[in-house]
N, C-alpha and C positions, 0 to 999 in steps of 0.2 A: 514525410519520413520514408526511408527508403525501405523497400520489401524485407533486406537484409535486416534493419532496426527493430522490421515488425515483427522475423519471425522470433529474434532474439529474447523481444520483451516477450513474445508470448509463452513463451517458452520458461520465462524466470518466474510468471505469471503462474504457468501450471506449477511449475515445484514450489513456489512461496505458498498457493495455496492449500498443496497435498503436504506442506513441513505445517500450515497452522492445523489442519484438521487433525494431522500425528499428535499437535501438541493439544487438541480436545475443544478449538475454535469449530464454531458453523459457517461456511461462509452463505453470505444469504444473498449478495450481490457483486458481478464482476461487472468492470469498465462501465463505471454510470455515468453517463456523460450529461450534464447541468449546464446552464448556460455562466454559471463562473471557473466553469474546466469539469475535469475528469476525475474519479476517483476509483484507480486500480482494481481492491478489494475491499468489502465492506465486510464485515464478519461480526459471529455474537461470542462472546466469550462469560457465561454464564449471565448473567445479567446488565455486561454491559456491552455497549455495542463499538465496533472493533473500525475504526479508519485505516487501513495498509497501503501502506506506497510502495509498491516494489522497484527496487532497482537492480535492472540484468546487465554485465556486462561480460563480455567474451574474454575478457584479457584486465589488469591493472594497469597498462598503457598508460590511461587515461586518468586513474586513480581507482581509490577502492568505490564499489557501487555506492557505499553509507555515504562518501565524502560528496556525493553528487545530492543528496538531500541539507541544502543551504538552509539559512533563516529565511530567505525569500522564498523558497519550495516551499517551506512550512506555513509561512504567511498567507500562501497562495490557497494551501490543501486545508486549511481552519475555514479560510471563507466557502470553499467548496463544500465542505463537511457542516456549515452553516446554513447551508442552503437545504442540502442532503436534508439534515434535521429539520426545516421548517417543511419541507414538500412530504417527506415520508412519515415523519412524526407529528406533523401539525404544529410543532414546536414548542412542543410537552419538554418535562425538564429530562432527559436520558441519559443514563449515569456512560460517558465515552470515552476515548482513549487514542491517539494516532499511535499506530505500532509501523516500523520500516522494517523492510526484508531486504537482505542484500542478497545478490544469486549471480555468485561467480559460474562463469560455464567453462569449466574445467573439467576431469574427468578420473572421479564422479564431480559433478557438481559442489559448491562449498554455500551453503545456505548459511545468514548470520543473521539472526530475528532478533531485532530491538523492541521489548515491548513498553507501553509510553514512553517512547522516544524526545516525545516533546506534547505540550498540554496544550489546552483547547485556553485560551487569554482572552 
């Protein structure tokens, strides 16, 4: 990935997680890297625990950032979020949720938080 991509994401990274903590999420883990992928942000949101994909893009060229989280993103971030829960939870039953953030970088910024976006299957 190119410097450019990294600084991008990191960047949609910080305002998705300063837009969940507005909205009264904790985050308790950034970029976990598992050996079935990565998971953006991890957050608590009163008793359940919070999956976040963020998507940053600089422009809609390409489409909207949401449009970039496919049913195979999703397939891919269940098994990661599976694993997540077996290492960090022992694989106790925890009540979960994937939420996406979309983070246009326009100015200001245009943040679009989907909360359960899509379910754990």
């Amino acid at each position: 990935m190119t410097h450019s991509r990294l600084t991008i994401g990191r960047q949609g990274e910080e305002l998705a997680a300063a837009h969940l903590q507005a909205q009264g999420l904790t985050i308790v883990a950034r970029n976990v890297s598992l050996t079935t992928g990565e998971l953006d942000l991890v957050a608590k949101d009163g008793g359940t625990l919070v999956f976040v994909e963020v998507k940053t893009r600089s422009s809609t060229a390409f489409g909207s950032p949401l449009a970039a989280v496919t049913g195979r993103k999703q397939a891919k971030l269940i098994q990661v979020a599976q694993e997540y829960l077996l290492l960090e939870q022992g694989g106790a039953d925890v009540a979960c949720r994937f939420d996406v953030v979309g983070v246009l970088l326009t100015s200001p910024p245009l943040i679009e938080h989907i909360a359960g976006a899509f379910a754990l299957s």
